[in-house]
VEXDRENKE-808453 format. One record per residue: residue in one letter; residue number from 1; x negated, y, z negated of N, C-alpha, C in turn. Coordinates in Angstrom, 3 decimals, decimal comma, m for minus. Each point is the difference from the previous one (the first is absolute). Example, Ala and Ser with C-alpha at 12.3 -4.5 7.8 and 13.67 -1.06 7.14 Angstrom:
2
aa  i  n.u  n.v  n.w  ca.u  ca.v  ca.w  c.u  c.v  c.w
a  1  m13,190  m5,690  m7,800  0,890  1,190  0,000  m0,900  1,200  0,000 .
s  2  0,350  1,050  0,720  m0,820  1,190  m0,060  0,770  1,090  m0,730 .
***
This chain:
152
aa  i  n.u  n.v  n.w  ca.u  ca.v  ca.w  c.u  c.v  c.w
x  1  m153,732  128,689  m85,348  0,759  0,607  m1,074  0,198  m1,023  m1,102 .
x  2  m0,381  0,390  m0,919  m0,214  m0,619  m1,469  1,655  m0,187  m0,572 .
x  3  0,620  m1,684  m0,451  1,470  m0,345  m0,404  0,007  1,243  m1,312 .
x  4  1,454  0,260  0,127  0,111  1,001  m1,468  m0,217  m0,344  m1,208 .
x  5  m0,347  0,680  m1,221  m0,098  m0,564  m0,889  1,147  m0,259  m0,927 .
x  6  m0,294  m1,701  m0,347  1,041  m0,729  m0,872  0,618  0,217  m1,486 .
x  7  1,163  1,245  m0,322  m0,259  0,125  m1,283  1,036  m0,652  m0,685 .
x  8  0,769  0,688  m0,981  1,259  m1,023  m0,823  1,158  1,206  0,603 .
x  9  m0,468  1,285  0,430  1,015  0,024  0,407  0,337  0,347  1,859 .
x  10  m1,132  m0,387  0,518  0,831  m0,679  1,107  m0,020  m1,536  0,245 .
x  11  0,101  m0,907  m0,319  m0,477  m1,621  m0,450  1,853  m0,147  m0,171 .
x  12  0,571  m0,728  0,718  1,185  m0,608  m0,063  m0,253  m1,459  m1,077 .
x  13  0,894  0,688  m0,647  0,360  m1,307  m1,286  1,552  m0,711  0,144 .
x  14  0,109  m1,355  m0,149  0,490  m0,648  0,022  1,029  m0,124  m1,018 .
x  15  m0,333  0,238  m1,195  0,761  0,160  m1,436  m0,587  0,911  m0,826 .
x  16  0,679  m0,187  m0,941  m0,247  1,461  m1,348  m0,995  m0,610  m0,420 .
x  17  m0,452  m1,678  0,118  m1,345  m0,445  m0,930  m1,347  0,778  0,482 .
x  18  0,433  0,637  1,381  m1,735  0,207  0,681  m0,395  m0,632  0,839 .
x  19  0,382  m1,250  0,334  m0,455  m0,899  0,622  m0,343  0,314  1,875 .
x  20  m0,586  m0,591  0,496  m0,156  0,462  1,348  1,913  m0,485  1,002 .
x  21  0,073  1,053  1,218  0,766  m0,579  0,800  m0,596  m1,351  0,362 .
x  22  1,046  m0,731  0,320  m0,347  m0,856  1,714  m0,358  0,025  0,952 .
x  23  0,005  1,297  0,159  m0,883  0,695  1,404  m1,436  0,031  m0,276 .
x  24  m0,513  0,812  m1,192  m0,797  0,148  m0,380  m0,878  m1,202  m0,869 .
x  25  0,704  m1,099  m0,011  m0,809  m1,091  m0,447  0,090  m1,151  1,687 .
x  26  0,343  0,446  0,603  0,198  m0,662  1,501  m1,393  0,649  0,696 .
x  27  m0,263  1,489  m0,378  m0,937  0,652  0,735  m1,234  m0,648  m0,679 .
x  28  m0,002  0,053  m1,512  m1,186  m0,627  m0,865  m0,247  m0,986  0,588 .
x  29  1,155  m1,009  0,340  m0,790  m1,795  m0,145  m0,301  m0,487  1,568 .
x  30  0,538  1,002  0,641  0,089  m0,268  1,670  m1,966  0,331  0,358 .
x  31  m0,678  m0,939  m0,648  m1,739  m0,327  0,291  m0,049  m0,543  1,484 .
x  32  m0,995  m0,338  0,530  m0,992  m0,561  0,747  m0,234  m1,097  m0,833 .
x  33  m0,020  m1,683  0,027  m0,279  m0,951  m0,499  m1,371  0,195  0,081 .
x  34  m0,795  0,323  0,903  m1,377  0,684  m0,661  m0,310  0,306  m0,994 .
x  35  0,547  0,507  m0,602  m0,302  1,022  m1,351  0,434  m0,926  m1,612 .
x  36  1,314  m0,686  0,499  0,443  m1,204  m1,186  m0,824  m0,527  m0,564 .
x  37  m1,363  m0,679  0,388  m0,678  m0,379  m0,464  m1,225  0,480  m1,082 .
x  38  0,111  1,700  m0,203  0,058  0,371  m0,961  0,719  0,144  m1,763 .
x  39  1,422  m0,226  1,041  1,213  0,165  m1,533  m0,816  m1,735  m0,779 .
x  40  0,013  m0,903  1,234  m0,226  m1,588  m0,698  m1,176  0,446  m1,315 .
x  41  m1,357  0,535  1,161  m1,288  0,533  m0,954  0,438  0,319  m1,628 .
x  42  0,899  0,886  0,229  0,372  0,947  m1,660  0,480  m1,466  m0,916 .
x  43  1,321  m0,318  0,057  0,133  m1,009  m0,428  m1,117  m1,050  m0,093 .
x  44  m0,393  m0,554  1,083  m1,660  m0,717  m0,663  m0,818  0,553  m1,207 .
x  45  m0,296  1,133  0,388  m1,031  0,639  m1,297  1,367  0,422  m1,511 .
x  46  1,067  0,449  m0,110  0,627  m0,352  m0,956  m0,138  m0,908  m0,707 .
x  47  0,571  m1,113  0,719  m0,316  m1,762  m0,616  m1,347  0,026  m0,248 .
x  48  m1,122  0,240  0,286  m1,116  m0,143  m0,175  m0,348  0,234  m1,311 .
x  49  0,355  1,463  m0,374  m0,747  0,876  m1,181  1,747  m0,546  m0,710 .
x  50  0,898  0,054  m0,310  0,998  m0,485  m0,576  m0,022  m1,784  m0,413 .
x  51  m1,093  m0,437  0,938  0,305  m1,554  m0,477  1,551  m0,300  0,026 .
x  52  0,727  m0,277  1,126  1,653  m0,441  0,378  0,059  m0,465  1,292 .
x  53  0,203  m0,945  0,023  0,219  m0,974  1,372  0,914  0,960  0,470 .
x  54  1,244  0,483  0,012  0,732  0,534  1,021  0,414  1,424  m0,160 .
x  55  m0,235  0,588  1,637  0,541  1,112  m0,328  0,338  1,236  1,623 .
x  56  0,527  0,431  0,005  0,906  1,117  0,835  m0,270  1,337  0,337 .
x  57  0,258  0,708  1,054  0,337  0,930  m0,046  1,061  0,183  0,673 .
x  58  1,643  0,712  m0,669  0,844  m0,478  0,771  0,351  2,329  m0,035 .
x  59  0,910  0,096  1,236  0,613  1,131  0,206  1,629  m0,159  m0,098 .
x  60  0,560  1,041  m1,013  0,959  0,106  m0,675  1,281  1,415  0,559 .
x  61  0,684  m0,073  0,988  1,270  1,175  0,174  0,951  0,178  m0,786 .
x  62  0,238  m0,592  m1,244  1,039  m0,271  m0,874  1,348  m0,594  m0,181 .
x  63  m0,296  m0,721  1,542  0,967  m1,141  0,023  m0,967  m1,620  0,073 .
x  64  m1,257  m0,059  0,760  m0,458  m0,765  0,435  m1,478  0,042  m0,009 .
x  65  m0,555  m0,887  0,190  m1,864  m0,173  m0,779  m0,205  m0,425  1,643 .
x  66  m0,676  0,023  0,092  m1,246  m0,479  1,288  m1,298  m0,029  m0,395 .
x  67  m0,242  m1,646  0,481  m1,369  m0,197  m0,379  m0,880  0,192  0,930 .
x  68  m1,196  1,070  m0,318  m0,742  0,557  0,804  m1,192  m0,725  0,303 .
x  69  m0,564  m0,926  m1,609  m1,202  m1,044  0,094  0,384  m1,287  m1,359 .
x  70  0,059  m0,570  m0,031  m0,211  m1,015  m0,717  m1,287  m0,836  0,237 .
x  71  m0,193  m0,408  m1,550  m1,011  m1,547  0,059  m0,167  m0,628  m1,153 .
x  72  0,083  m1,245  0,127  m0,135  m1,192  m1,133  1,302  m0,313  m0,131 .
x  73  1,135  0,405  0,491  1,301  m0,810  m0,022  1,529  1,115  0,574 .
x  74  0,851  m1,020  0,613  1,080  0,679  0,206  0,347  0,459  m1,012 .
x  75  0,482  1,672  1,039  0,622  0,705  m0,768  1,603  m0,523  m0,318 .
x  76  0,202  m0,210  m1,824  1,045  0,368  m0,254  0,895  0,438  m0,782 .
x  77  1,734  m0,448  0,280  0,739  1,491  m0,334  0,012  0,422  m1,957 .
x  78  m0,546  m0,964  m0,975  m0,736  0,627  m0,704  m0,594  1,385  m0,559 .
x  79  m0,316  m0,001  1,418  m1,487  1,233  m0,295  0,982  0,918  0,666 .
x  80  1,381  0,304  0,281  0,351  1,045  0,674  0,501  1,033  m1,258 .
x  81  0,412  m0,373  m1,425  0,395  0,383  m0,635  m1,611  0,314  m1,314 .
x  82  m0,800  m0,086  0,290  m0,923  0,609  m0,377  m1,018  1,001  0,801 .
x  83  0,262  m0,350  1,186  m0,448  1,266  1,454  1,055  1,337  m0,653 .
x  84  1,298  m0,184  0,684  0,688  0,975  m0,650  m0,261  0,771  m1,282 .
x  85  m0,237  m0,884  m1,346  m0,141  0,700  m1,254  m1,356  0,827  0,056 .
x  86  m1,160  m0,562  0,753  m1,142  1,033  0,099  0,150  0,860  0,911 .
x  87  1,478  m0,009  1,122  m0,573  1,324  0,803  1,236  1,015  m0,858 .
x  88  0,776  m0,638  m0,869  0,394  1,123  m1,022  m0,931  0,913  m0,815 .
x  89  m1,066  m0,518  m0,016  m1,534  0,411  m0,813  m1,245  0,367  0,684 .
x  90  0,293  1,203  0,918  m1,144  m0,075  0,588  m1,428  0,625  m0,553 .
x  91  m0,139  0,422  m1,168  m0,894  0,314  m1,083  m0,663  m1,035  0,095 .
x  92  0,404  m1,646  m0,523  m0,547  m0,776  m1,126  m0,444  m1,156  1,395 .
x  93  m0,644  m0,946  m0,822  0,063  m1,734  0,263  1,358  m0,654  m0,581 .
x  94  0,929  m0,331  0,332  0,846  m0,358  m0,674  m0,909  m1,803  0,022 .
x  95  0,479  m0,811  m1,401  m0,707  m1,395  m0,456  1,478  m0,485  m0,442 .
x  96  0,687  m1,243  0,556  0,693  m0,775  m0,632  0,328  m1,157  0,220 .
x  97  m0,938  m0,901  m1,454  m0,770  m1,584  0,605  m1,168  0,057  0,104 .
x  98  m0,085  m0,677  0,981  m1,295  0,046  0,807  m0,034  0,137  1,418 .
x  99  0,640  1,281  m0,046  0,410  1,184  1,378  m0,464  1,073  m0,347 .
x  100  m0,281  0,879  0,777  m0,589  0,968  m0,508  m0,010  0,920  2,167 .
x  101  0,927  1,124  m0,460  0,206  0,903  1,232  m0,380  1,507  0,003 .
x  102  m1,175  0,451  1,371  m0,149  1,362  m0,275  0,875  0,389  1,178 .
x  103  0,310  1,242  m0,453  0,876  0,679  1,380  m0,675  0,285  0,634 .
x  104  0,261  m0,006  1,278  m0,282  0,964  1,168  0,632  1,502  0,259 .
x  105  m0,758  1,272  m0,760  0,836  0,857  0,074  m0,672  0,738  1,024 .
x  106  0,495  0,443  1,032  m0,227  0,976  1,216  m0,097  1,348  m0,479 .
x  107  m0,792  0,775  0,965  m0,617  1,283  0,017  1,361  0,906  m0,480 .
x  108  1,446  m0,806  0,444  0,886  1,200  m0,551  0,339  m0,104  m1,595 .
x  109  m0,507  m1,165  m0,369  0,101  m0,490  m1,655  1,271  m0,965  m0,221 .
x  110  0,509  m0,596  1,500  1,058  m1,054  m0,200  m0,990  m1,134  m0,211 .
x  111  0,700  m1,381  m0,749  m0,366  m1,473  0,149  0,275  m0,403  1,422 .
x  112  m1,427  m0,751  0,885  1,121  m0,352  0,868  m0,113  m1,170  0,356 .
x  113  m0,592  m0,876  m1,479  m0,222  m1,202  0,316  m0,851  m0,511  m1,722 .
x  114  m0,461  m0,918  0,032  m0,651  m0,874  m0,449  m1,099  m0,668  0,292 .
x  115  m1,570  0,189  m1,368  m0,784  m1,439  0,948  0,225  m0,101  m1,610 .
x  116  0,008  m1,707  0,125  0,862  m1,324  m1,065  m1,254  m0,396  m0,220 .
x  117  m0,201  m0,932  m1,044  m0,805  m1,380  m0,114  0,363  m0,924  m1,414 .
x  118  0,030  m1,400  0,244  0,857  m0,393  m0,677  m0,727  m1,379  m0,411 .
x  119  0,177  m0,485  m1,027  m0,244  m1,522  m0,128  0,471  m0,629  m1,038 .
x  120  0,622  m1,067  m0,131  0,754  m0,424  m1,753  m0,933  m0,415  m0,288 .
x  121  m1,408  m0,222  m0,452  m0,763  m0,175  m1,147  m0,906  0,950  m0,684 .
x  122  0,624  1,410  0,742  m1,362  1,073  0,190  0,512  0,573  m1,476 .
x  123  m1,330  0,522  m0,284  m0,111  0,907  m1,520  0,641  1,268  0,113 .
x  124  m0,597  1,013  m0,744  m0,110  1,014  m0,058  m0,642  0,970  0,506 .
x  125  0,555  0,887  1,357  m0,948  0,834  0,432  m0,538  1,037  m0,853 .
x  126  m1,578  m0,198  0,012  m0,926  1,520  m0,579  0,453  1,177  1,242 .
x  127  m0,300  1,125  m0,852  0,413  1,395  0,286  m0,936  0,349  1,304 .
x  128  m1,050  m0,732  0,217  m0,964  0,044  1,385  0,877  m0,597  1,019 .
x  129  0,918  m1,189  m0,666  0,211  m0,751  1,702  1,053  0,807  m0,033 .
x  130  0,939  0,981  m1,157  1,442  0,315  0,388  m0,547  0,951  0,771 .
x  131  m0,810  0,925  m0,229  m0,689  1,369  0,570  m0,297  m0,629  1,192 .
x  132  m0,920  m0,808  0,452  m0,080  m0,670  1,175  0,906  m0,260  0,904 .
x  133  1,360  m0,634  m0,471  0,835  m0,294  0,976  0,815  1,003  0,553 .
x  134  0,561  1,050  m0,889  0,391  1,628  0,394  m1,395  0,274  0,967 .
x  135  m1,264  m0,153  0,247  m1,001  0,927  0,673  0,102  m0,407  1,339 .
x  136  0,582  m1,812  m0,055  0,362  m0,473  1,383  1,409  0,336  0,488 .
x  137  0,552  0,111  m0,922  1,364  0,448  0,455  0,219  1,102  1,143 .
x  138  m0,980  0,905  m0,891  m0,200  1,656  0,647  m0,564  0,090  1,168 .
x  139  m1,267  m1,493  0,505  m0,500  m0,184  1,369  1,284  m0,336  0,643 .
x  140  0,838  m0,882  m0,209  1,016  m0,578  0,966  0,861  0,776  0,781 .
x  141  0,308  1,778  m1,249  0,648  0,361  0,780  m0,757  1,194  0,295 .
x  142  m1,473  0,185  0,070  m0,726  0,535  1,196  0,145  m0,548  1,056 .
x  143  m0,358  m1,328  0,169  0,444  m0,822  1,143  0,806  0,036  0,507 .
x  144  1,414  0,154  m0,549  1,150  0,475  0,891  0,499  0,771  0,071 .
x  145  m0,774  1,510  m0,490  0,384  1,073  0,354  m1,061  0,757  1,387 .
x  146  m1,204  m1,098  m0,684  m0,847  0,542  1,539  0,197  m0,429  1,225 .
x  147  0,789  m1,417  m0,014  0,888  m0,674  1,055  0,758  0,135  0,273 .
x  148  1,161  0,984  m0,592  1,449  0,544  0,759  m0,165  1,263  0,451 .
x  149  0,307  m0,251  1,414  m0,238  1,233  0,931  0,960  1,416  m1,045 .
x  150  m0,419  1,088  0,354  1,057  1,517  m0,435  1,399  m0,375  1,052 .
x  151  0,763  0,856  m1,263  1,456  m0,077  0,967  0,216  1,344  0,671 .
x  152  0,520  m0,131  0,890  m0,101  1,715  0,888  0,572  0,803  m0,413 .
***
């Protein structure tokens, strides 16, 4: 028997922003370390086509971030207040600096996370790498929507 399907209105929300429960970002991030080594992959190829030494994918309940993959440097608390401002935006790339965050918006159309990439000497992203980094975004949370079991 096939899990039910996930919509906005049976999807328990946490706040009026949209944001996922705790339950429901507990069910998301609760992987097989097997599989982690994909989230690392995304972030690799980000930095890659972005040219930015560091960068994230962190999961967001609206009290608290969890980092799902990092690479090229500890995560820090910095970047928690620009995670937040892009999963206020789950349309865009939010860019501020030389940060630059796509959301992770899930099949129900909440944010439920972030992949980051970051570097203080980096330019200006072209409209390929912003388009690019939203296209990985959208794998990440295939990845963890094809990895969290249905709830009964």
């Amino acid at each position: 028997m096939s899990a039910p399907e996930r919509t906005p209105e049976n999807a328990v929300m946490s706040s009026a922003r949209g944001l996922p429960s705790a339950s429901e970002l507990r069910r998301l991030a609760v992987l097989q370390a097997r599989g982690d080594g994909a989230y690392a992959y995304l972030v690799e190829t980000a930095l890659r086509i972005c040219r930015m030494s560091q960068g994230a994918i962190v999961l967001g309940d609206g009290e608290v971030l969890q980092v799902k993959a990092r690479v090229g440097a500890d995560v820090v608390a910095e970047n928690d207040v620009s995670c937040w401002r892009a999963m206020r935006h789950p349309d865009q790339v939010t860019v501020v600096g030389g940060w630059a965050g796509a959301p992770l918006v899930g099949s129900a159309g909440r944010a439920l996370g972030v992949l980051w990439v970051a570097d203080h000497r980096a330019g200006q992203l072209s409209p390929v790498q912003l388009r690019t980094l939203q296209l990985l975004a959208r794998q990440a949370v295939l990845l963890l929507e094809a990895g969290a079991p249905g709830e009964p």
